[in-house]
C-alpha positions as CSV (number, residue, x, y, z in Angstrom):
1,X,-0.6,9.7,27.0
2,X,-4.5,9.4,28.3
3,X,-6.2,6.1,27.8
4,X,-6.7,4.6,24.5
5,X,-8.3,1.4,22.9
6,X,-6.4,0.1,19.8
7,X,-7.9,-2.6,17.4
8,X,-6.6,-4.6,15.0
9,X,-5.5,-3.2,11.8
10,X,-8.0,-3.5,8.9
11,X,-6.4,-5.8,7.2
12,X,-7.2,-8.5,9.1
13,X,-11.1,-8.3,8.7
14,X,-10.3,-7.5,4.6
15,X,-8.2,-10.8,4.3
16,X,-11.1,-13.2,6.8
17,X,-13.9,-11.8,4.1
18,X,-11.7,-12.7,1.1
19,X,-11.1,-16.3,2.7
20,X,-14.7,-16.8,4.3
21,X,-15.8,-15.4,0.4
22,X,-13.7,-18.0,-1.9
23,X,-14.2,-20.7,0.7
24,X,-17.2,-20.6,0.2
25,X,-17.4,-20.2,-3.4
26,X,-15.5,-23.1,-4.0
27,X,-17.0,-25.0,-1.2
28,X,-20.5,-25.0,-3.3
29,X,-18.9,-26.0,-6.3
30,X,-17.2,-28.8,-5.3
31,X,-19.8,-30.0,-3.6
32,X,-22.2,-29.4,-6.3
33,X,-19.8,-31.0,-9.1
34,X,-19.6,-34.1,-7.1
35,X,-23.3,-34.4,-6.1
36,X,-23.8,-33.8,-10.1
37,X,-21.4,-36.7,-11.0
38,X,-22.0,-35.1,-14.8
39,X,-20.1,-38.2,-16.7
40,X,-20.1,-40.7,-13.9
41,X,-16.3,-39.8,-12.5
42,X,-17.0,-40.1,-8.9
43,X,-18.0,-43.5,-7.7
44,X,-18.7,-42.2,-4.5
45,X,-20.6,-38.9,-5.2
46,X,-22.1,-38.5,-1.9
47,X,-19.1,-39.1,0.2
48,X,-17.0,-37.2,-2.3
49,X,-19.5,-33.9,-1.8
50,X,-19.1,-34.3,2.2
51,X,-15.5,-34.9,1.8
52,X,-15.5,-31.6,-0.2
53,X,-17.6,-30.0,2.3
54,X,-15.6,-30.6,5.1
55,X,-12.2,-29.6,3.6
56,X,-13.6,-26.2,2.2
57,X,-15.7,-25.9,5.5
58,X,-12.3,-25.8,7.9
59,X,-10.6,-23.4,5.4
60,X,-14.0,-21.3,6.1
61,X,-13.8,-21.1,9.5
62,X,-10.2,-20.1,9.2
63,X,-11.9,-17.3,7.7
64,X,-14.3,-16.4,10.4
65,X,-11.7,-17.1,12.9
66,X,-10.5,-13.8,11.7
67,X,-13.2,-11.8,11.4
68,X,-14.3,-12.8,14.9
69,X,-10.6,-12.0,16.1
70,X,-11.3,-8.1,14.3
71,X,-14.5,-7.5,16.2
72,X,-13.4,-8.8,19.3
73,X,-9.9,-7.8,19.9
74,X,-9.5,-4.9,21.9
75,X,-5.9,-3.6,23.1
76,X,-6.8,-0.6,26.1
77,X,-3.4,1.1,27.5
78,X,-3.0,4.0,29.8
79,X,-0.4,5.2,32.2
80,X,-1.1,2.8,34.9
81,X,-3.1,-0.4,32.8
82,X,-2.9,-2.6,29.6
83,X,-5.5,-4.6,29.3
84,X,-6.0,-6.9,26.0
85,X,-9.3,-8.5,25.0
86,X,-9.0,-11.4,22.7
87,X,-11.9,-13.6,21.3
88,X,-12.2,-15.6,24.5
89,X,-10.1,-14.1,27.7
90,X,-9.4,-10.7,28.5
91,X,-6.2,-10.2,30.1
92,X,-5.3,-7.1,32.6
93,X,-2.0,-5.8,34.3
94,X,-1.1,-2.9,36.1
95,X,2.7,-1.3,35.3
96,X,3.1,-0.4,38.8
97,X,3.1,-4.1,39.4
98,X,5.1,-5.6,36.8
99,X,7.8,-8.3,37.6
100,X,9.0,-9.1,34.3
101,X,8.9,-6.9,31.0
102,X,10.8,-8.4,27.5
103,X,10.9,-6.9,24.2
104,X,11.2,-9.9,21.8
105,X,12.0,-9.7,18.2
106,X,11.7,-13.5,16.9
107,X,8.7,-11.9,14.9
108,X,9.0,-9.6,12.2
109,X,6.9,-7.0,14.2
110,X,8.5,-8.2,17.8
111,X,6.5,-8.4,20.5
112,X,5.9,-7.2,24.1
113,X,5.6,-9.3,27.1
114,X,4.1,-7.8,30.1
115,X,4.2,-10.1,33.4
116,X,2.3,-9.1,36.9
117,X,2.5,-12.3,39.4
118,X,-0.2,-15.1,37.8
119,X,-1.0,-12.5,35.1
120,X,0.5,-12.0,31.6
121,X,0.0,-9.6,28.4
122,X,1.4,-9.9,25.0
123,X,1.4,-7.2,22.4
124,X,1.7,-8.1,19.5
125,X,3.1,-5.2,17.1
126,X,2.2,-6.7,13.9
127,X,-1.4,-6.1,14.8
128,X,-1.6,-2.5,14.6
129,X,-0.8,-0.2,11.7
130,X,2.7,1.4,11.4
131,X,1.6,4.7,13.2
132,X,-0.1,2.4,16.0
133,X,3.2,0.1,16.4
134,X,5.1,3.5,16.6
135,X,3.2,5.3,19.2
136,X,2.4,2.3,21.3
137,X,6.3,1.3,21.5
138,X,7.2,4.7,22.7
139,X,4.7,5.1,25.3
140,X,5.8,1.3,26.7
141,X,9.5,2.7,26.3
142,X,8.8,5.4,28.2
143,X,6.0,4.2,30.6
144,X,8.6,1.0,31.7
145,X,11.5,3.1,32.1
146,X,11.7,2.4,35.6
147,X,11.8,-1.6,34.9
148,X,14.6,-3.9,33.5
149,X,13.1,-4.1,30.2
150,X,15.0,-7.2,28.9
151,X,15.7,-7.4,25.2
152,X,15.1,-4.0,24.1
153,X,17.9,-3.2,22.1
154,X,17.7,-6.5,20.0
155,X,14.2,-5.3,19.1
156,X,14.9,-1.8,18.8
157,X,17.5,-3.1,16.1
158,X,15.3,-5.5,14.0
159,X,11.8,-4.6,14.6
160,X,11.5,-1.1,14.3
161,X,11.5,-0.5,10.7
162,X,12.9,1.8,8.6
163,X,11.8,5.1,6.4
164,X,10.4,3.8,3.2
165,X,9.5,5.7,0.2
166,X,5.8,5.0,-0.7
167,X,5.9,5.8,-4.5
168,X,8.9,4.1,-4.8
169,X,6.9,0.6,-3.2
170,X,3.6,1.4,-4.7
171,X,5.7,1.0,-8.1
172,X,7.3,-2.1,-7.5
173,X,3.8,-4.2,-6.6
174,X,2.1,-3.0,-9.3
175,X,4.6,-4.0,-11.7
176,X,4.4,-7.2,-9.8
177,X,0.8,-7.4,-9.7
178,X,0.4,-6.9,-13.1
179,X,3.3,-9.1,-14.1
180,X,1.4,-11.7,-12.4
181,X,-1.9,-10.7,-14.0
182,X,-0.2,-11.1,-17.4
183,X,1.4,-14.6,-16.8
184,X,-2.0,-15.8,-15.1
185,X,-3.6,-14.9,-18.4
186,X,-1.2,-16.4,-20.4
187,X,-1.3,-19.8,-18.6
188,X,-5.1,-20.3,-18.2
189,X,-5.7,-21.1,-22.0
190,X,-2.3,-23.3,-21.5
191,X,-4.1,-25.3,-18.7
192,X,-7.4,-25.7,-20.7
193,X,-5.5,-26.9,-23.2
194,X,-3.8,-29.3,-21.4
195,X,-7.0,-30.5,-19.3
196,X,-8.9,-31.1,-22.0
197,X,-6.7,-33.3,-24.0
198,X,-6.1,-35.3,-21.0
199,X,-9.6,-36.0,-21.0
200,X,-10.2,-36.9,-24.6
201,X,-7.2,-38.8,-24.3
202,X,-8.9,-40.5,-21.8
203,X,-5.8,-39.5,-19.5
204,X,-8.4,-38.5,-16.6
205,X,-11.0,-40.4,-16.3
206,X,-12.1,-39.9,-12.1
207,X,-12.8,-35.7,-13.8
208,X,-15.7,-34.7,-15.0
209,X,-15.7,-32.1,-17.4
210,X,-17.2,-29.3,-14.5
211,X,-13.7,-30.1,-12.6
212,X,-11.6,-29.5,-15.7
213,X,-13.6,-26.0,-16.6
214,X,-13.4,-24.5,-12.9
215,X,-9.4,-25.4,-11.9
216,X,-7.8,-23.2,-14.3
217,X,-10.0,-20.3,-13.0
218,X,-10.2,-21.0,-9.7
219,X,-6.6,-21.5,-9.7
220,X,-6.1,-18.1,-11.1
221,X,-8.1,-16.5,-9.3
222,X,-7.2,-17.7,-5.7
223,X,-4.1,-17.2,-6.6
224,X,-4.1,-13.6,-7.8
225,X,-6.4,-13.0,-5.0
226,X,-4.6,-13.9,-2.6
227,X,-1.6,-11.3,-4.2
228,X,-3.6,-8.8,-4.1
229,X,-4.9,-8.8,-0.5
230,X,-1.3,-9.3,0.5
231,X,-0.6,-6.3,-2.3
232,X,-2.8,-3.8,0.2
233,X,-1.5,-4.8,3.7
234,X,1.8,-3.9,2.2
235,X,1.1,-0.7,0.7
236,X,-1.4,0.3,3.5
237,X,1.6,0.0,5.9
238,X,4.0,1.8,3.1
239,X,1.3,4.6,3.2
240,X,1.4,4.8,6.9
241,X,5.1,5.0,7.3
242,X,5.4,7.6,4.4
243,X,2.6,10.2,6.0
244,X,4.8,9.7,9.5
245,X,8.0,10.5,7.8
């Protein structure tokens, strides 16, 4: 294997968009409902909108956190150096120099631990699509073979994963994707119902009527969003594993 540069998987800059995106979205209308104070709910309005601000702000960066993470990240290996680039720090060892190596499978993915005197490398798996996991964990395997490489079978047991059969998975989450799509649908006009006679009832009366017409949706919709981002990763690693096979 000649040097090559890995980067994390795409998923990660898909699911930092979908969180910086509804973060926001629902950033500026909380803030905007509270600094509209439509019926008089908030006594506060102004502390209410920067309390709103804040909260929707840290789940933003959260967001960006990730996206930064995607452009930065940078995983080089070949026969005689791994060097990993995170957002801040870039870490470098050399094989030949290695005093500890451990395959650890506490992770789904597992991970590698690479240890040269002061210096230290992790690789994570779970970074890198199913093709990358594969042909990075057999050219560690083979490149470390001269080294105690503690832990390997444990891994080797519950953190390379099996054949899968993408049809078969692509199947099974759309059935559940649209399972959920139906039930979602069915219980919004259920929740409007039940919002808005709370509020004639006089049952909420810290709501304003802006509140009460963007939960059910924005409920929803995070919700089934956040399905169907989780929906791709999984059948963008099914895909990968199937066109290995």
């Amino acid at each position: 294997m000649t040097g090559r540069e890995y980067r994390l998987s795409k998923h990660t800059l898909e699911l930092g968009v979908v969180a910086v995106s509804l973060c926001g979205l629902m950033g500026v209308l909380s803030v905007a409902a509270a600094l509209m104070n439509a019926d008089g709910s908030f006594r506060h309005p102004l502390a209410a909108a920067v309390t709103f601000g804040v909260l929707w702000s840290c789940f933003l960066l959260l967001g960006v956190c990730l996206i930064l993470m995607y452009a930065r990240h940078r995983l080089f290996v070949d026969p005689t150096t791994v060097r990993l680039t995170g957002c801040c720090v870039t870490r470098q060892v050399r094989l030949t120099n290695l005093t500890h190596v451990a395959w650890k499978s506490f992770v789904k993915d597992g991970t590698l631990i690479l240890r040269e005197h002061s210096s230290i490398v992790k690789v994570g798996f779970g970074n890198y699509t199913f093709e990358e996991r594969r042909e990075l964990i057999h050219f560690f395997r083979e490149a470390l073979a001269g080294h105690n490489q503690e832990g390997w079978e444990r891994f080797e047991s519950r953190c390379i994963p099996p054949k899968v059969d993408y049809k078969e998975v692509r199947s099974q989450i759309h059935g559940h994707l649209r399972f959920a799509a139906i039930a979602w649908a069915a219980a919004i006009p259920c929740m409007y119902a039940i919002l808005i006679w709370e509020k004639l009832a006089g049952g909420m009366p810290n709501r304003n009527w802006v509140v009460v017409a963007i939960l059910p949706l924005a409920t929803a919709g995070a919700m089934l969003g956040i399905m169907w981002q989780a929906a791709r990763g999984d059948l963008a690693r099914a895909r990968s594993r199937h066109d290995s096979d």
